[in-house]
Steps between C-alpha positions, in 0.01 A plus 500: 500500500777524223251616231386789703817584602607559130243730479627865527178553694698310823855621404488675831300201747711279718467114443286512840275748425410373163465173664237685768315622156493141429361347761176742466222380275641426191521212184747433247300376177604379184378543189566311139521689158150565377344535854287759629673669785277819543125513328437873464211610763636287768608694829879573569494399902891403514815628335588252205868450386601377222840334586528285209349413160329780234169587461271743309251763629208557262214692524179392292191686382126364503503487146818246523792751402781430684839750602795403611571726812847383599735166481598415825843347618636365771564586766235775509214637737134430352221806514681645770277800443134320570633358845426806725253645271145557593373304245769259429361247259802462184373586176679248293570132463844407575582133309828357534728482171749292689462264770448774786585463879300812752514557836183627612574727844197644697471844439428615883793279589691681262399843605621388836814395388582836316442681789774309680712515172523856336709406248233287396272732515713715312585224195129457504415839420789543213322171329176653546569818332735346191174285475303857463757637296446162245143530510485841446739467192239218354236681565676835251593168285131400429287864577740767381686362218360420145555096314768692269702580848429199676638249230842731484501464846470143483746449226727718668457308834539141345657530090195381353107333533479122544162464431225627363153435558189542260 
């Protein structure tokens, strides 16, 4: 219960009714650096938090090319956008960088709980649409703007490229 309630996502719940959200179908799972925690394709049926550890999202072509879509840190939600979604399979592989700890809620549980929790609700609809916002900004990043742009952007971002790759 103390790594959800660091979460800004249950600033708002009382210890009792986080404690009710925990007694609903739900797993904490751990996960070591280098492990799979999400294979891309695979259905999003319950809320993942990360609530400790890093991890990387990538999304990977047929042909093999690979993108990184977003570094994920604790503590964090996971493709909160696939879990009401009609079709809510996640399109990337998330692989932990660090060793990785995730609750994994059930996402009709959680519905339920927002409803008795609007501040919940409320938190969980700000993180959904900074996640748009991000997306939306990668998505300029890699349609809109030109190699030129997108390697000032990257030296601006971080002072200079690591690596290279032929």
């Amino acid at each position: 219960m103390e790594e959800l309630k660091r979460m800004k996502l249950f600033a708002g719940c009382s210890e009792d009714a986080l404690e009710q959200l925990l007694n609903q179908p739900c797993r904490r799972q751990e996960y070591a650096a280098g492990k799979l925690i999400v294979r891309a394709g695979d259905p999003c049926r319950s809320l993942m938090i990360l609530v400790e550890g890093q991890a990387e999202a990538r999304m990977m072509s047929e042909e093999g090319r690979e993108v990184l879509v977003d570094r994920l840190k604790a503590p964090m939600l996971m493709a909160p956008a696939f879990l009401y979604a009609t079709q809510n399979t996640i399109p990337v592989e998330v692989t932990a960088m660090a060793d990785c700890t995730v609750w994994h809620i059930n996402r009709e549980a959680f519905f339920n709980f927002m409803r008795a929790e609007p501040t919940v609700l409320r938190a969980f609809l700000e993180v959904l649409s900074q996640r748009g916002q991000f997306l939306s900004g990668k998505m300029r990043s890699f349609a809109v703007k030109g190699l030129r742009d997108r390697v000032l952007e990257h030296l601006e971002n971080n002072g200079s490229i690591t690596s290279v790759a032929a």
